[in-house]
C-alpha positions, -999 to +999 in steps of 0.1 A: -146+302-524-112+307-506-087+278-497-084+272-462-054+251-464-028+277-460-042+294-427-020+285-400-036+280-367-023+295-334-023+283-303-059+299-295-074+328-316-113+334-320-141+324-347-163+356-350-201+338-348-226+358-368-264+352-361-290+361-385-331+370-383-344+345-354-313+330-348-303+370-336-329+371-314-323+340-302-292+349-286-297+384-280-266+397-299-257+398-336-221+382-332-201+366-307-160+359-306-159+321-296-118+310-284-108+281-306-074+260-313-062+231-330-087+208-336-120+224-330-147+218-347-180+233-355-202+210-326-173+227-302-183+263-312-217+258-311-218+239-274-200+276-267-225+292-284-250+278-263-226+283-230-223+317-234-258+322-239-271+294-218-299+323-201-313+324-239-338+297-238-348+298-277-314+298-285-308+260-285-340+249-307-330+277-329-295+265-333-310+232-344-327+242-372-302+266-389-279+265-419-247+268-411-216+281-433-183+281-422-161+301-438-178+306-476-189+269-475-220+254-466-221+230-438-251+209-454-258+176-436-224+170-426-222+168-390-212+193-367-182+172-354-166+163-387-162+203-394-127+221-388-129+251-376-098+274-376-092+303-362-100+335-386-134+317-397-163+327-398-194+309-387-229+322-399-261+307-383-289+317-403-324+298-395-356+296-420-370+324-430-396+330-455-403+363-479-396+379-509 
């Protein structure tokens, strides 16, 4: 896992936002650049997420089922507000999926 401590974060730079299986079709698009700057979190790039792609009506009970990593690390139940984003990261939404 990298350490995020030493990334410096500019004044606003993107988050590249990777969908995976539903969550792709969802939104219509495999990955979106989301603007972020000091202080975002991860419930402020997914209310863009769902802005940009507000015509996408799965998208939103798609998003609300996913795991979510940010970066390497898992989100996990933490919420979406206590999760620093900084620019550089990357945010992967990857809903249920079943096989093998």
């Amino acid at each position: 896992m990298s350490d995020r401590s030493d990334r410096s974060v500019s004044p606003e730079s993107n988050v590249t936002v990777r969908y995976w299986a539903a969550a792709r079709a969802a939104a219509g698009v495999e990955s979106d650049e989301v603007a972020v700057s000091a202080g975002t979190t991860l419930a402020d790039v997914l209310a863009a997420v769902r802005t940009l792609h507000a015509d996408r009506d799965r998208l939103a009970d798609v998003l609300s089922v996913c795991s979510v990593l940010v970066g390497d690390r898992p989100v996990g139940s933490r919420e979406p507000g206590d999760v620093s984003v900084v620019a550089g990261d990357t945010v992967e939404l990857l809903p249920p999926f079943a096989g093998g």
